[in-house]
C-alpha positions in Angstrom: -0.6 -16.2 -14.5 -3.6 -18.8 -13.3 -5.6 -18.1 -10.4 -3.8 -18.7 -6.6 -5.3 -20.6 -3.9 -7.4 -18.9 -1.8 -4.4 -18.2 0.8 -5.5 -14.9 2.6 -8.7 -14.3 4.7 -8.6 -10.7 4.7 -6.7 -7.7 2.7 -7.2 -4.5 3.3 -5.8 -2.2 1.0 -4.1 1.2 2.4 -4.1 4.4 0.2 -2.7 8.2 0.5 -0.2 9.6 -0.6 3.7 9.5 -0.4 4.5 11.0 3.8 1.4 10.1 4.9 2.4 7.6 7.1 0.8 4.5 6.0 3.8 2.5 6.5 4.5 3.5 10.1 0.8 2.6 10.7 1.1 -0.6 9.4 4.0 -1.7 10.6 2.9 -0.7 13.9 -0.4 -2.6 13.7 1.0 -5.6 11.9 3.4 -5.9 15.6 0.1 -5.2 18.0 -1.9 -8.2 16.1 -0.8 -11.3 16.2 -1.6 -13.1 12.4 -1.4 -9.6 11.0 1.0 -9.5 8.0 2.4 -5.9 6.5 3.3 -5.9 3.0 5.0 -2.6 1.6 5.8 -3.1 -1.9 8.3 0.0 -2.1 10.4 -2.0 0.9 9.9 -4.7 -1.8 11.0 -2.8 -4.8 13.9 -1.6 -2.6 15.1 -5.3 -1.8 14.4 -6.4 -5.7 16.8 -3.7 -6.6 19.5 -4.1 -4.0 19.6 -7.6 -4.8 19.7 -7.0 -8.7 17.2 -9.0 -9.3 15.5 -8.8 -12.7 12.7 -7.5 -11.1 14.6 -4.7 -9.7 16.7 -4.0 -12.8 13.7 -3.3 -14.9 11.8 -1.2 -12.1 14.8 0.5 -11.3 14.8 3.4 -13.9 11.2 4.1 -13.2 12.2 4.5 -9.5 14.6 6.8 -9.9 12.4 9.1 -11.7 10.0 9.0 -9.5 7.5 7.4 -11.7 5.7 4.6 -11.1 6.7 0.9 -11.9 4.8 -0.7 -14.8 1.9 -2.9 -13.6 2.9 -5.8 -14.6 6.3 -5.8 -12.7 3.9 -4.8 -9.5 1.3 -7.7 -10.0 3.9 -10.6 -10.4 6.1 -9.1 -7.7 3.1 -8.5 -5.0 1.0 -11.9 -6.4 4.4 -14.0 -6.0 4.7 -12.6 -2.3 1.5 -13.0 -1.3 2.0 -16.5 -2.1 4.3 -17.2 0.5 2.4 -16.0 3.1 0.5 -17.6 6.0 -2.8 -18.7 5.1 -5.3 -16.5 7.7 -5.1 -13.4 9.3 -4.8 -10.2 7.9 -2.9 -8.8 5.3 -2.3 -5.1 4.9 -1.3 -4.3 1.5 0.9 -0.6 1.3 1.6 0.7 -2.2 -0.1 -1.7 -4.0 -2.2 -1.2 -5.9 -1.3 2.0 -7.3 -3.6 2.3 -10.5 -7.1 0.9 -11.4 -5.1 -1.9 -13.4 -3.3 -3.2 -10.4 -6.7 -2.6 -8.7 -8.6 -5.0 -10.9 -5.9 -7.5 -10.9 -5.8 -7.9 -6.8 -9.9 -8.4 -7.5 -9.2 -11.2 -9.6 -6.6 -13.7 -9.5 -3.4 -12.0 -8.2 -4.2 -13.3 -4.7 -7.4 -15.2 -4.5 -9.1 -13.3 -2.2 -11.0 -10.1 -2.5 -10.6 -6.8 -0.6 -12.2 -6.3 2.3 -11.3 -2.4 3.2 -9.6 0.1 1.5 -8.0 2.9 4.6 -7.3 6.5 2.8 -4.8 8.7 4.8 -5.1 11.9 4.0 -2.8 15.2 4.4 -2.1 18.6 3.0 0.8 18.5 0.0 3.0 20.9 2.1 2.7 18.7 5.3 3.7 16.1 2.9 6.4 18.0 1.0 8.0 18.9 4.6 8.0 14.9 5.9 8.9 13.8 2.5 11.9 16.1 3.1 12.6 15.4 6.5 13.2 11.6 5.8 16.9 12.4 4.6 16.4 9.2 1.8 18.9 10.1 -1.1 15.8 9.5 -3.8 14.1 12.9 -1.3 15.0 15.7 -3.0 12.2 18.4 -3.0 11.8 18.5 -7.1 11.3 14.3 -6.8 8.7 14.6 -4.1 6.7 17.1 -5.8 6.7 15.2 -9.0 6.0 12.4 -6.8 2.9 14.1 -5.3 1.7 15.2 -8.5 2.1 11.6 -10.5 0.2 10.3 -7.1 -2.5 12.6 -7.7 -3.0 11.8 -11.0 -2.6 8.2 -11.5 -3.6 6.8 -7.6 -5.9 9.1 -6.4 -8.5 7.5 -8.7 -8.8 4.3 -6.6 -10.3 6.4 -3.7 -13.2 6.8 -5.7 -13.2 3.0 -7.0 -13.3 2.0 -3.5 -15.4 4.1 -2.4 -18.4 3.2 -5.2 -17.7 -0.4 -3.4 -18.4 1.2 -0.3 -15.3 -0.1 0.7 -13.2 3.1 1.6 -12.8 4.4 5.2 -10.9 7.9 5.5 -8.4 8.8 8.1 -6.8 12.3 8.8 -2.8 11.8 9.1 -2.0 15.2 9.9 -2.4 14.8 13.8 -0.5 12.9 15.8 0.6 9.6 15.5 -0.7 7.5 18.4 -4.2 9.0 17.7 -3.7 8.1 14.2 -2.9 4.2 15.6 -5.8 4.1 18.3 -8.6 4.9 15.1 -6.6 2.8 12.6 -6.4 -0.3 15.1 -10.0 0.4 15.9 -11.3 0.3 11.7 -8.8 -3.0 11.1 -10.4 -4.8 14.4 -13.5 -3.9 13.4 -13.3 -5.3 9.6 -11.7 -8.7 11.3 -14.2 -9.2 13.2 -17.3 -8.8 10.9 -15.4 -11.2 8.3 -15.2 -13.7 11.3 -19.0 -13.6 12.5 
């Protein structure tokens, strides 16, 4: 894969755990910003596979285990994306990456651009466990969240301290409620926007 044009002016990477709401945020910030683009790879994964692509038949099986996809199926699928989108803006990147791999490969050519921010929500398993649950999704059940927890833990949870050595990590609590979760997160995304722009 050679290098992509330099098509995004700022990414900001979101971590945390499955349930901790990082999508909700950034869909809701993505609509409250205009030029703000949300990218959730699982919604992605979930299209590739409904459509039967070949990108979703060969993540599939990994997804229904609950483990995660292979890296290389993540960096062609999220650097192909990223392609199409407007040049500008901001891009918030959910789910991806997931490992130090994907984390080197989004620092190099996958996209062109470096990351600016990394945002890591942050919540108790249990709390997790019970939202997990609460979703109703067929893929939910409470043996397939834990192990999703635990393979979080162990193969994501790493990146919060790669970020962080780049003093590029900011922490938010997610256990509280959601519009104070918004009013902070919109507040650390403003402020990263507008020190890229002076």
């Amino acid at each position: 894969m050679g290098p992509a044009p330099e098509l995004i002016a700022v990414i900001v990477v979101l971590l945390g755990p499955p349930g901790a709401g990082k999508g909700t945020q950034a869909a809701a910030a993505a609509a409250a910003r205009t030029g703000w683009t949300h990218l959730s790879t699982g919604d992605l994964l979930r299209e590739e596979v409904a459509a039967g692509s070949e990108v979703g038949r060969r993540a599939a099986c990994y997804m229904e285990r609950g483990d995660l996809v292979p890296d290389e199926i993540m960096v062609e699928m999220v650097s192909r994306r990223c392609q199409n989108l407007d040049p500008g803006g901001l891009l918030l990147l959910d789910g991806f990456p997931r490992t130090l791999p994907q984390a080197e490969a989004l620092a190099g050519p996958a996209t062109g651009r470096a990351v600016r921010l990394a945002v890591y929500f942050t919540a108790p398993d249990e709390v997790l466990v019970r939202r997990l649950l609460g979703r109703g999704r067929a893929d939910d059940d409470e043996a397939t969240v834990r192990h999703r927890l635990a393979v979080y833990h162990e193969t994501t949870e790493p990146l919060v301290g790669f970020y962080q050595r780049q003093d590029l990590l900011r922490r938010i609590d997610a256990d509280r409620d959601i519009p104070v979760i918004q009013t902070e997160f919109l507040e650390i995304l403003d402020s990263v926007v507008a020190d890229h722009r002076s």
